[in-house]
Every structure is written in structure tokens, then in C-alpha cells.
ROZALO-188943 format. One record per residue (C-alpha): x, y, z; residue in one letter. Coordinates in steps of 0.2 Angstrom, whole numbers, plus 5000, padded with zeros to 4 digits. Each point is the difference from the previous one (the first is absolute). Layout:
residues N
- c1  c2  c3  res
- X  Y  Z  a
...
//
This chain:
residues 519
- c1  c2  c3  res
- 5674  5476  5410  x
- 4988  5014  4995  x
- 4980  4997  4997  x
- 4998  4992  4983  x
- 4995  5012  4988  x
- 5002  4990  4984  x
- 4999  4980  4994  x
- 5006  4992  4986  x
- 4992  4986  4996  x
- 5004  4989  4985  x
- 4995  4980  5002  x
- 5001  4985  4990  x
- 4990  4990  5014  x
- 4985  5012  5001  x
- 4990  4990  5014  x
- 4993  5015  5012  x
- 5010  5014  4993  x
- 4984  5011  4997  x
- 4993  4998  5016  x
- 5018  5005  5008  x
- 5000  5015  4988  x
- 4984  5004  5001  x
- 5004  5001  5021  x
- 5017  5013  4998  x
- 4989  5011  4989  x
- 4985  5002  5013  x
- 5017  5004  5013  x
- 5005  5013  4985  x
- 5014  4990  4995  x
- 5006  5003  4979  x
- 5001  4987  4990  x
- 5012  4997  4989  x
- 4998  4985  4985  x
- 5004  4992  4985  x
- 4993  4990  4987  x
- 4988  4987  5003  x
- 5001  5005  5019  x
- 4993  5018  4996  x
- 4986  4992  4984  x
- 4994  4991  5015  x
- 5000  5014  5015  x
- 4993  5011  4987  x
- 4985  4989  4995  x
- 4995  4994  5017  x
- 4999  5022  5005  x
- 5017  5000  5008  x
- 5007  5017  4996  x
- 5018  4997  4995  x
- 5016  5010  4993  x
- 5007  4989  4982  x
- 5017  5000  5005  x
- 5003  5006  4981  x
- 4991  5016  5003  x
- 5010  5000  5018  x
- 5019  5000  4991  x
- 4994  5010  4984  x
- 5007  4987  4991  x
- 4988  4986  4990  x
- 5004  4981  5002  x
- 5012  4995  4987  x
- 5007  4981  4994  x
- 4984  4993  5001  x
- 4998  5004  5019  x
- 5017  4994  5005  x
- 5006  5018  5003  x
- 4985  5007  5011  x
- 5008  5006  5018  x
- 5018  5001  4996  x
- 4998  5016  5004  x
- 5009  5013  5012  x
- 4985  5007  5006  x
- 4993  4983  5004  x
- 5019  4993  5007  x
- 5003  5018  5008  x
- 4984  5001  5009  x
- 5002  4981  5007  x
- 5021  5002  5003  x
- 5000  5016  5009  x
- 5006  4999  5018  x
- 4988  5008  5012  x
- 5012  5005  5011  x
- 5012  5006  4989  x
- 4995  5019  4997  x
- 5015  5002  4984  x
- 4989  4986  4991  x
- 4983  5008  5006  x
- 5005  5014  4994  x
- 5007  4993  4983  x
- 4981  4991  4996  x
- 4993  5017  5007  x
- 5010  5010  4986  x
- 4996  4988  4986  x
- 4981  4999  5005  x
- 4999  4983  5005  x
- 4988  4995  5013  x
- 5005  4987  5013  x
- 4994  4983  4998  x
- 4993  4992  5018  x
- 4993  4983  4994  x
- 5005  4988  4986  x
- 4989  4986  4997  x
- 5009  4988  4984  x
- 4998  4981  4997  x
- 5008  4994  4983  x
- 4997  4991  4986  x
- 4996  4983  5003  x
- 5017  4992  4995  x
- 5000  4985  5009  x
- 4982  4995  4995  x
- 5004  5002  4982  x
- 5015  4989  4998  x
- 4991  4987  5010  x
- 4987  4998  4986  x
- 5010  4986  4989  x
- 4994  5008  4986  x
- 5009  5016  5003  x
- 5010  5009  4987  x
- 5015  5008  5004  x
- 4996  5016  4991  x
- 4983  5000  5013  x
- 5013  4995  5015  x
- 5011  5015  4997  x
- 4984  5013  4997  x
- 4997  4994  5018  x
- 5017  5006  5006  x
- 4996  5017  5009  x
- 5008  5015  5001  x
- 4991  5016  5006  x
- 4994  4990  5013  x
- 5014  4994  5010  x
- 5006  5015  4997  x
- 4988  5008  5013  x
- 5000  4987  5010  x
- 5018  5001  5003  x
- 4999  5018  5000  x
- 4986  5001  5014  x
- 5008  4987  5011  x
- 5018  5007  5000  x
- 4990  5018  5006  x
- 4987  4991  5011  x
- 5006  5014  5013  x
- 4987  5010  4992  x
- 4991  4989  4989  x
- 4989  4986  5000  x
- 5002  4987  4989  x
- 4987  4984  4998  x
- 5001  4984  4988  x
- 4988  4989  5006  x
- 4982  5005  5001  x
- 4998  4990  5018  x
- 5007  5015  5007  x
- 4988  5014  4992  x
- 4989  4998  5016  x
- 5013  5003  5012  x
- 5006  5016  4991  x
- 4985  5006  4999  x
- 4997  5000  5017  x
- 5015  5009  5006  x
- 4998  5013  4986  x
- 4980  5001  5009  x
- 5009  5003  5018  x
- 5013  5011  4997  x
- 5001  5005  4980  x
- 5016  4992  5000  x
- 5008  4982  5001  x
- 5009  4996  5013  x
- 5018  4996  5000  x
- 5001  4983  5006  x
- 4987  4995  4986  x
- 5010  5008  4987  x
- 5016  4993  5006  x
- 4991  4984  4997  x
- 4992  5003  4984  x
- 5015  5004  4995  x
- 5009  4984  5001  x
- 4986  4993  4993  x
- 5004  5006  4985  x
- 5017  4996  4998  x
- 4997  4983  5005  x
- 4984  5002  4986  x
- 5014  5008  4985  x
- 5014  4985  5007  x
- 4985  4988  4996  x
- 4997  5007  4984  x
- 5017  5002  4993  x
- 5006  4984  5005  x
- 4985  4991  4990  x
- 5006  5012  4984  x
- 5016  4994  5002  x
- 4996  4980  5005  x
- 4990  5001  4983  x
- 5012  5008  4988  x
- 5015  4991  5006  x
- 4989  4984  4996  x
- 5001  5003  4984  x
- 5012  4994  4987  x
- 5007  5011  4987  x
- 4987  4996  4989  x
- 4986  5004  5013  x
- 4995  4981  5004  x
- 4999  4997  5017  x
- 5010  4989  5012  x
- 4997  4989  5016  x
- 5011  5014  5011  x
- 5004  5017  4997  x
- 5021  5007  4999  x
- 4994  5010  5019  x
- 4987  4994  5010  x
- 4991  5013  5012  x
- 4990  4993  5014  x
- 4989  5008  5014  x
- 4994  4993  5014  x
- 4994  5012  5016  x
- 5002  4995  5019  x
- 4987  4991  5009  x
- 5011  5000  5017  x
- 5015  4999  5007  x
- 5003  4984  5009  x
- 5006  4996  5018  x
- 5018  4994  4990  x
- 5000  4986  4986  x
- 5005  4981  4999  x
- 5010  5004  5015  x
- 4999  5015  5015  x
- 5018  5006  4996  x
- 4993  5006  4982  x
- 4987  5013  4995  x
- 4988  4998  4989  x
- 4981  5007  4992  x
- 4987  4992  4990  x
- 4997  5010  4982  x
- 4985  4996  4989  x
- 5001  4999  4981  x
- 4990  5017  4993  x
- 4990  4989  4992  x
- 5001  4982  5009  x
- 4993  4987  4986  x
- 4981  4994  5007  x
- 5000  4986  5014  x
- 5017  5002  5005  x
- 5005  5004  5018  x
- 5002  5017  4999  x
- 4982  5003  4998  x
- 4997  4991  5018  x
- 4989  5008  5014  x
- 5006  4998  5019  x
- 4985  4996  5010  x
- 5011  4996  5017  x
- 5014  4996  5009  x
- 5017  5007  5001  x
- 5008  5010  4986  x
- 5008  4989  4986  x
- 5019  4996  5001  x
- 5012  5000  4985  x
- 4999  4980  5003  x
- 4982  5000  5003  x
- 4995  5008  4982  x
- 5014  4990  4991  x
- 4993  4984  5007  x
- 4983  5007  4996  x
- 5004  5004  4982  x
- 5006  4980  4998  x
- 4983  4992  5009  x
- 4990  5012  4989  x
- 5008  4994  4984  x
- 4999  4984  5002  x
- 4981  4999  5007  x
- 4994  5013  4987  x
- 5006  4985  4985  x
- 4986  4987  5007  x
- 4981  5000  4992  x
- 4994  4990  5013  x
- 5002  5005  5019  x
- 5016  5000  5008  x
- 5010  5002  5013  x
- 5019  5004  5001  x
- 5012  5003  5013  x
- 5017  5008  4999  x
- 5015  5000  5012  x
- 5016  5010  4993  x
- 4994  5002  4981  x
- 4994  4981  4999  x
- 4986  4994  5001  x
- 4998  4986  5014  x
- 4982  4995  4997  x
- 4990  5000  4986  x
- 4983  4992  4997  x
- 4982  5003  4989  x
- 4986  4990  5005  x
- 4981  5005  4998  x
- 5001  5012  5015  x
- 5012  5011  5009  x
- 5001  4992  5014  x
- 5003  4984  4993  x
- 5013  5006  4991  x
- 5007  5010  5015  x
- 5001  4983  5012  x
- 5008  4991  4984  x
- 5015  5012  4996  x
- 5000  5003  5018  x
- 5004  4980  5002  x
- 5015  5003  4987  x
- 5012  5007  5016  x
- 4995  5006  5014  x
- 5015  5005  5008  x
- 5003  5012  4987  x
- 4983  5006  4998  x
- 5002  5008  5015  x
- 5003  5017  5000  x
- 4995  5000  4981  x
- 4990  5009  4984  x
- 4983  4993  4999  x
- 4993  5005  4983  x
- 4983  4996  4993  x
- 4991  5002  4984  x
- 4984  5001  5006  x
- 4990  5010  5013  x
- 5007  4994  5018  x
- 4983  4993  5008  x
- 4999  4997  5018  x
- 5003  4983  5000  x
- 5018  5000  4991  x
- 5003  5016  5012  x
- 4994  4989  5016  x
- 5013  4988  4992  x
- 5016  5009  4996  x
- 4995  5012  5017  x
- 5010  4985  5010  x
- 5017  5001  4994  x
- 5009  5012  4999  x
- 5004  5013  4983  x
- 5006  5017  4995  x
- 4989  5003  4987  x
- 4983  4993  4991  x
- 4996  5008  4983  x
- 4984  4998  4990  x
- 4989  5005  4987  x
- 4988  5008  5013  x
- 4998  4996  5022  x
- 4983  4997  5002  x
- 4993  5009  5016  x
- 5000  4983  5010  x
- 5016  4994  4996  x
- 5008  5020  5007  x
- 4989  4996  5017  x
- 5007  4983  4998  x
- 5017  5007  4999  x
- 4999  5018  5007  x
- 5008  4990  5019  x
- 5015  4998  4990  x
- 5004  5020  5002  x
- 5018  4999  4992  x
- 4997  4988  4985  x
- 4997  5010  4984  x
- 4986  4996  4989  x
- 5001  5008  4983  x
- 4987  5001  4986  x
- 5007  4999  4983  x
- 4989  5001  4985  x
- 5001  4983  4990  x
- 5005  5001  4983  x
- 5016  4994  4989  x
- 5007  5013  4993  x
- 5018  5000  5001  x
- 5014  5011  5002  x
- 5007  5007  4983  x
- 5019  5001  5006  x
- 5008  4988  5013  x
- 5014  5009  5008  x
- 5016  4992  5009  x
- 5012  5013  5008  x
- 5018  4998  4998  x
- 5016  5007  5003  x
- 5000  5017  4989  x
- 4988  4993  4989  x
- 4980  4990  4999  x
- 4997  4987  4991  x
- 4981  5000  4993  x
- 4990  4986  4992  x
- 4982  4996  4994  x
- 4990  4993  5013  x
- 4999  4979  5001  x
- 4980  5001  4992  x
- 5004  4985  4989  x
- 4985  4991  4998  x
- 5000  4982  4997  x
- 4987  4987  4995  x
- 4999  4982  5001  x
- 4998  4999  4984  x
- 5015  5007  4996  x
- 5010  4990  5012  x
- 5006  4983  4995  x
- 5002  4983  5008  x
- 5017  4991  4997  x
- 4999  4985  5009  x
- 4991  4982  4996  x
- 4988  5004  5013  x
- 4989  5014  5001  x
- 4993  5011  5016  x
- 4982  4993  5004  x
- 4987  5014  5002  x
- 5001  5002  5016  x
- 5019  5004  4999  x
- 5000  5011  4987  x
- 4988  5010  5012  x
- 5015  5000  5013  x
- 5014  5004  4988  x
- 4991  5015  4994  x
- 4999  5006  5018  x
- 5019  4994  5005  x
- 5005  5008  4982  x
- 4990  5018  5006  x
- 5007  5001  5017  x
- 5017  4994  4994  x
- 5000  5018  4990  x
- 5002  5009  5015  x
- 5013  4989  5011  x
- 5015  5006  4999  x
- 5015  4990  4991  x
- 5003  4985  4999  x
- 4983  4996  5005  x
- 4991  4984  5002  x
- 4982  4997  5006  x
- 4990  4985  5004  x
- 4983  4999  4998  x
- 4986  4988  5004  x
- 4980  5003  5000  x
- 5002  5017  4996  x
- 5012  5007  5013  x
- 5018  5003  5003  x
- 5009  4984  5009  x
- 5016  5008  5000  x
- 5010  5013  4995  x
- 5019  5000  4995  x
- 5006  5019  4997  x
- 5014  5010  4996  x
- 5014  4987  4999  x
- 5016  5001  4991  x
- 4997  4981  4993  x
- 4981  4993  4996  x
- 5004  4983  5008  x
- 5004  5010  5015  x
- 4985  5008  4998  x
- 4989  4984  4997  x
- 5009  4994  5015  x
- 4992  5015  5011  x
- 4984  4999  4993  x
- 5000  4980  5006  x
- 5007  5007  5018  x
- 4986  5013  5002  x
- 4987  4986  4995  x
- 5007  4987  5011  x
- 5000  5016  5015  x
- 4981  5005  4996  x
- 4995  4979  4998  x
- 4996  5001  4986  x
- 5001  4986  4989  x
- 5007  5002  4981  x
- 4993  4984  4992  x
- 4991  5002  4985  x
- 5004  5019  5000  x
- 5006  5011  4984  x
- 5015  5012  4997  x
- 5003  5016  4995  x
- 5018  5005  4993  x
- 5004  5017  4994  x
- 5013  4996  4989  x
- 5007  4986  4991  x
- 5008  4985  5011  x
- 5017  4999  4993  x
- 5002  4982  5006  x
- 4989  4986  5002  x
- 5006  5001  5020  x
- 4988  5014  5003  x
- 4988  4990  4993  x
- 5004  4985  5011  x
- 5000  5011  5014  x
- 4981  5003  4998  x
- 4993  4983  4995  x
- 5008  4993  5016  x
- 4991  5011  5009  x
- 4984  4992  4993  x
- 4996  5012  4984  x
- 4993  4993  4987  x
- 4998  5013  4986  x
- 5011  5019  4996  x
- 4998  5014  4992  x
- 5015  5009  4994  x
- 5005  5013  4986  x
- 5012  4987  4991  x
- 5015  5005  4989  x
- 5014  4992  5007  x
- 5014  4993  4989  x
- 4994  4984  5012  x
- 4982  5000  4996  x
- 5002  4982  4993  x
- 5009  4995  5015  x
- 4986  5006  5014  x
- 4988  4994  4988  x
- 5006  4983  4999  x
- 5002  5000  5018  x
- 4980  5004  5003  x
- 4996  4987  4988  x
- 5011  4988  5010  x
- 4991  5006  5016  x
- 4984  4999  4994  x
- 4992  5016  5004  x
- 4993  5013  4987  x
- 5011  5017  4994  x
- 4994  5017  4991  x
- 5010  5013  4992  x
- 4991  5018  5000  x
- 5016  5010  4991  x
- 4999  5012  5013  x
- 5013  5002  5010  x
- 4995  5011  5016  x
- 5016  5004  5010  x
- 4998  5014  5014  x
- 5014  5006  5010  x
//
């Protein structure tokens, strides 16, 4: 690349673009610029070319034909080391343009305004813009091309040095801008094709662009005969996993950050503090007490056998004492809110555990996504919220307070086990967990076992049911086993027939009319 003679600069986002043009012309650099871009550079004493008075040729269609232009495209398109196109801008009197500097209209923010009409969506549609882009990162052989203000510093520092960028930066910056356009044309598309004939919006768009960018690549993935890496949503929704900060330990596995993502879920959905643990995508333990330690020993209790090895999340700052606490067994990864600076000396012994800080909040992601053969399968995310008011009690007998207080927490946790699940509960905490079975009695029936292994006692407990029990031998499953009150979604054509048999048994049954199935 030569030195850079000539910018053009033409922002939407104008957050230090006259200090960065203000720089080039101190190092004699020309400036090139359009509308607002050049009222602005002109105001604050920057002196500037109006792209206009470059071409010859006024701004026409109310600014939507401004630097379609051959002597702007020519300038930006010409291959240095091509002499035949040298020569061809040389005989038509275009000079050579060595740095581009475009962000576009802001699409994506103004379809995200609900009120948004779709005559303001399509105004934000650029053209010129992407245009350049495209145009300075196909020739970023000899010319520089930058999108995102973050990298005005950096430029400018190499165009200080040497005059010039090098090429490795502009190799860079290059991509950056493909990956910048891709962004920006799949959110045009997502939002047109989410429209109906008559303009009103639907849940899913006809073609659904997605980016994500790659944190790392991982040592292999669920198993050491596959590869694998760990991509981040471009924008990840608030408090989810993606946002976490590694503080220590060894890198994250594919296993790890998928375990992770389950504990964090789950933990995140408690107001009061809480502690859960997650073995293979379930959730092993899981307690809220007043503190986290106390709700650490408790869901700790549920089963320790499984614990071990384990996600330890927490939605609190990890103090020293529930560090000192969990410090003894032995886990792959604790997440909080934040580590205080006790709790990371506390720990710090323990080089290859992985503590993360993840930022607490509950947003959620806007598309779940399932991979399948040729295909994806996408969904809302499970965020139905549910009140006790809302929920009803079908039996003659009613849950006391006290159980009410556990079937709210068997119902949460019982969100992210996988199906069939069922979960006891007892003073708030998990007594045991029955996950993933074909059949909910086989379920119940593991749930019992894993009490019965951790000695733990199910009298006088609650449950938690996912779905509907089909049959009142599910039910009878449970009560045996010394439950005295469910929760579960109801609906099935043998509501009357479960019912009848919780009135026989004498313990107390709610229907939310949420079903929460996860596989």
C-alpha cells in the first residue's frame, strides 16, 4: 500500500470522527465527506472536500444517490499493482482513494423500536455505504477500510509511523467489514421476511440470518474423537453465559460451558440466594436458604456422589465462607455474580478449577436453537412466568403455606430438568432428583433411589412434575415415597382419574397449565 493521501469519511455513528479527522489532516491527509459527516467536520474547523463538489455531480433522490460515483468507486476499486487500471484512473482524472471510513444507517436500531414504520425501516436500508465498504475491503491490498470507530486509534498510529497501514491491519479490517455488511444485510432480510403480505409482523421470518463470532476453539467436544469451538451470540441477551469473565483455572471444555449454561439458568430464576449444581445438563442439587453457604451445604446434601465433578452456580457474591465450603469437594466450574477477593484466595489453591463471573440479570435469549439433520429447529425461549394466583388447587385438601413455599421451588427447578422429570423437595431444597426417563414412574422411581443413596428422607416432601401424569401410577409412585403435595401442569384426558386418586391419598395437588418439557 502506498502512504494515504485521501480519506473518505461518511458515519452514521459520529462518536470521535472529528478528532480522527482532525489527526489525518495535521499528517496532510485529504478528506473526503458527505452530508452530515462533512456539516459537521466543517463546523468544528475541519477542512473537508463535499463529496458533491468532488464528482461534479450534486446529491440527487434526496441523498440516496450521493457516491455512486465512478470517481469515488474508481478511486476506491483500482488495483495498485495493476498499472492497466492505474493507468485507466490516471487517464480519467481520478485520484486514488487510500482510506475509507463508512458505518451505515442505523437499520437494526430502528426496527427495534416497536413503533417502527416500515416506510422509516426501509429509509434505513443503506446503499452508498456498503457499497464502499465492500468496495475498500475487496481492494484492501491498497486500501484501508474501517467500520467501527474502536479502531480509529490504531490506524492512526500506523498512518503516524510510517504514512501508511500496514497490511496485516488491513487484512483485518477488512474482514471486519464483511462480517459488519453480513450482519447488516442478514438483519434487512430477518426483518422483511417477517413480514406478512400486508406488512404485519410475524413471530419468525421466511430466512433467518444469525451471527455468532468465535470465542475459541476447544480441546474437541462432548467427546475427544470430535472437534468443536465455542461461538458467542453478536449480541448475547444480558446475564446469560456468554457475557462470563474467566478469573482462573483451566480453559472451558465444550462439556464444561454447556453444563455451565444449565447451572446458570437455573440459579439465575431464584430471588432469594441459591445454590445449584449440575452434573450432565441436570441439576443434582439445588437449594435457597438466607445465605450461600447455607444453600450450598443443602443442595450439596441432595447427592453427593454426583455433585462431584460438578457446576456449582451461585446468584450471589461467593463470600469466603461458602468458598471455604465448596473448596472441599471437588468441581469443574463455580459461576457467580461476582468472586469476592477472599473467596479467589480461598480458592486460588485449586489452579485448575474455573471460576467465572457472570454478570446477574434475566434476560433471555430471543431464539433457542436445536441442530438437526439438514435443518434447525428454533423456538421462543421457556420465559413463561407463572403466579400462584394463577395456579389452581384440584384436590380436597390444600398445600399449607409452608408447602406452597416448596412447590414453587420444586416447580422452578423442575423447569430446567430434563424430561420426564420429577423433583422432591423438602424445607426448601432438592431431596431428589428423577431426570431424563422415558417413563415418569421411572423417573419418580430414580428420584426415590437417589434420596435413599444420599439418606435422605422423603417424608413430608413435595413434588414437582413437568408434565401431566397420564395415570394415577405415577402418582402413587411419589406418595409412597412419602410426598404429600404435587405440582404439575395438568391436561391429561385422566385429570379426574389422578385427581381422585390424590383425594384418596390425602395429600394436596396444583395445576400451574404450564407444561415445561426440556429434552
Amino acid at each position: 500500500m502506498s502512504a494515504v493521501r485521501q480519506a473518505l469519511i461518511s458515519v452514521s455513528d459520529k462518536a470521535g470522527v472529528v478528532e480522527f479527522a482532525r489527526a489525518l489532516t495535521a499528517l496532510g491527509v485529504n478528506i473526503l465527506s458527505t452530508g452530515g459527516t462533512a456539516r459537521l467536520l466543517e463546523k468544528e474547523g475541519v477542512p473537508v472536500t463535499e463529496v458533491s463538489a468532488y464528482t461534479g455531480f450534486p446529491e440527487m433522490l434526496d441523498g440516496r444517490v450521493k457516491t455512486l460515483h465512478p470517481r469515488i468507486h474508481g478511486g476506491i476499486l483500482a488495483r495498485r499493482d495493476v498499472p492497466a487500471h492505474l493507468a485507466a484512473i490516471r487517464e480519467a482524472g481520478i485520484p486514488t482513494i487510500d482510506l475509507v471510513v463508512v458505518n451505515l444507517y442505523p437499520f437494526q436500531a430502528t426496527v427495534a423500536d416497536p413503533d417502527c414504520r416500515f416506510d422509516d425501516a426501509v429509509e434505513n436500508i443503506d446503499i452508498g455505504g456498503p457499497a464502499m465498504l465492500r468496495a475498500a475491503a475487496k481492494n484492501h491490498g491498497g486500501v484501508a477500510v474501517v467500520v467501527d470507530p474502536a479502531d480509529y486509534s490504531s490506524v492512526l498510529e500506523e498512518v503516524r509511523a510510517s504514512g501508511k497501514v500496514s497490511d496485516a491491519t488491513r487484512f483485518e479490517l477488512a474482514k471486519k467489514v464483511f462480517v459488519h455488511t453480513a450482519a447488516y444485510d442478514g438483519a434487512i432480510a430477518n426483518y422483511l421476511t417477517s413480514l406478512d403480505a400486508a406488512r404485519k409482523p410475524r413471530a419468525y421470518p421466511d430466512v433467518l440470518s444469525l451471527q455468532f463470532r468465535k470465542v475459541q476453539d476447544m480441546r474437541y467436544g462432548e467427546n475427544p474423537h470430535q472437534s468443536a469451538a465455542f461461538y458467542r451470540d453478536d449480541r448475547p441477551a444480558a446475564g446469560t453465559l456468554a457475557n462470563y469473565r474467566q478469573l482462573q483455572g483451566k480453559e472451558l471444555s465444550y462439556n464444561n460451558i454447556a453444563d455451565a449454561d444449565a447451572a446458570w439458568e437455573c440459579v439465575k430464576s431464584f430471588a432469594e440466594p441459591a445454590c445449584v449444581i449440575v452434573k450432565h445438563a441436570n441439576p443434582c442439587g439445588a437449594a435457597i436458604a438466607d445465605s450461600l453457604l447455607a444453600a450450598y451445604d443443602k443442595a450439596f446434601k441432595t447427592d453427593p456422589v454426583s455433585a462431584f465433578g460438578g457446576i456449582l452456580a451461585f446468584n450471589r457474591v461467593l463470600d469466603r465462607a461458602a468458598a471455604e465450603a465448596l473448596g472441599k469437594q471437588f468441581a469443574e466450574v463455580v459461576i457467580a455474580p461476582r468472586i469476592e477477593r477472599e473467596a479467589r484466595e480461598v480458592l486460588a489453591a485449586k489452579q485448575n478449577l474455573r471460576l467465572l463471573e457472570v454478570p446477574l440479570a434475566h434476560d433471555a435469549n430471543r431464539y433457542e436453537c436445536k441442530r438437526v439433520g439438514g435443518g434447525l429447529l428454533i423456538q421462543g425461549p421457556d420465559v413463561h412466568a407463572i403466579e400462584r394466583a394463577e395456579m389452581k388447587v384440584v384436590t380436597k385438601k390444600s398445600p399449607s403455606e409452608a408447602q406452597w413455599v416448596d412447590l414453587l421451588f420444586a416447580w422452578r427447578v423442575a423447569q430446567y430438568v430434563k424430561s420426564n422429570a420429577i423433583v422432591f423437595c423438602r424445607d426448601g431444597m432438592t431431596v431428589g432428583v428423577g431426570a431424563g426417563q422415558m417413563s415418569r414412574i421411572d423417573s419418580a422411581r430414580i428420584a426415590a433411589i437417589k434420596a435413599a443413596n444420599a439418606k435422605l428422607s422423603l417424608a413430608g416432601s413435595v413434588i414437582a412434575s413437568d408434565a401431566f401424569f397420564p395415570f394415577r401410577d405415577g402418582l402413587d409412585v411419589v406418595v409412597d415415597s412419602g410426598a404429600i403435595a404435587v405440582i404439575q401442569p395438568g391436561g391429561s384426558l385422566r385429570d379426574e382419574e389422578v385427581i381422585a386418586a390424590a383425594d384418596e391419598r390425602e395429600v394436596a395437588m396444583v395445576f400451574t397449565g404450564v407444561r415445561h418439557f426440556r429434552h
